[in-house]
Residue, then its C-alpha position, 0 to 999 in steps of 0.5 A: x340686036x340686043x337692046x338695053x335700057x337701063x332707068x331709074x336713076x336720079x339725084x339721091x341724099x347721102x345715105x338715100x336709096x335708088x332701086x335700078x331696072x335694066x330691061x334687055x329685048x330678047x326672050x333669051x335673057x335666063x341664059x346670060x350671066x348679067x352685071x351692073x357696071x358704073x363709071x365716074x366721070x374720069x374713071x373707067x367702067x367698073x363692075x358693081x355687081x354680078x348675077x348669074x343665071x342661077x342667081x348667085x351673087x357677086x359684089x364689089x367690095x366697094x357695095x359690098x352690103x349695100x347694094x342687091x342684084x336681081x332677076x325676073x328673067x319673066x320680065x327680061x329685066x334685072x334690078x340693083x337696089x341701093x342702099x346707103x347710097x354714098x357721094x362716091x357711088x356718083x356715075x352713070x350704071x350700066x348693065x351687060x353681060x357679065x363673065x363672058x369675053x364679049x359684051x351687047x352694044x350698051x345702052x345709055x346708062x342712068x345717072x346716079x348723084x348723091x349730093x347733099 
């Protein structure tokens, strides 16, 4: 069973940044295409941000040069630098599987809040 861990969260200034870290068990990691998800409190699950396993890049446009997806497949991790964090990017982020009609049980996400 696949186990996520999703950490560095926190509570964040407009305009601050947050650097993300999703570690997966496993040593199969390199072989899965891998997203970051967020969800707003009464909003559903939503992509922000996609990596596959050539490490191509895929954003929604709401992040759209603000936000940087990565992968140290060494490690069984992937990171989600954000910059010029804004009120609206509040919710708690996920990271799964991405592009497959199936996801891994998620873990329990970290909390991203930008308040002044």
């Amino acid at each position: 069973q696949v186990q996520l861990v999703e950490s560095g969260g926190g509570l964040v200034q407009p305009g601050g940044s947050l650097r993300l870290s999703c570690a997966a068990s496993g040593s199969f990691f390199s072989v899965y295409h891998m997203g970051w998800y967020r969800q707003a409190p009464g909003k559903q699950r939503e992509l922000v941000a996609g990596i596959l396993t050539d490490s191509s890049t895929q954003y929604a446009d709401s992040v759209k040069g603000r936000f940087t997806i990565s992968r140290d497949n060494a490690k069984n991790t992937i990171y989600l630098q954000m910059n010029t964090l804004k009120p609206e990017d509040t919710a708690v982020y996920y990271c799964n599987l991405w592009r497959y009609n199936n996801n891994w049980p998620w873990g329990q996400g970290t909390q991203v809040t930008v308040s002044s």
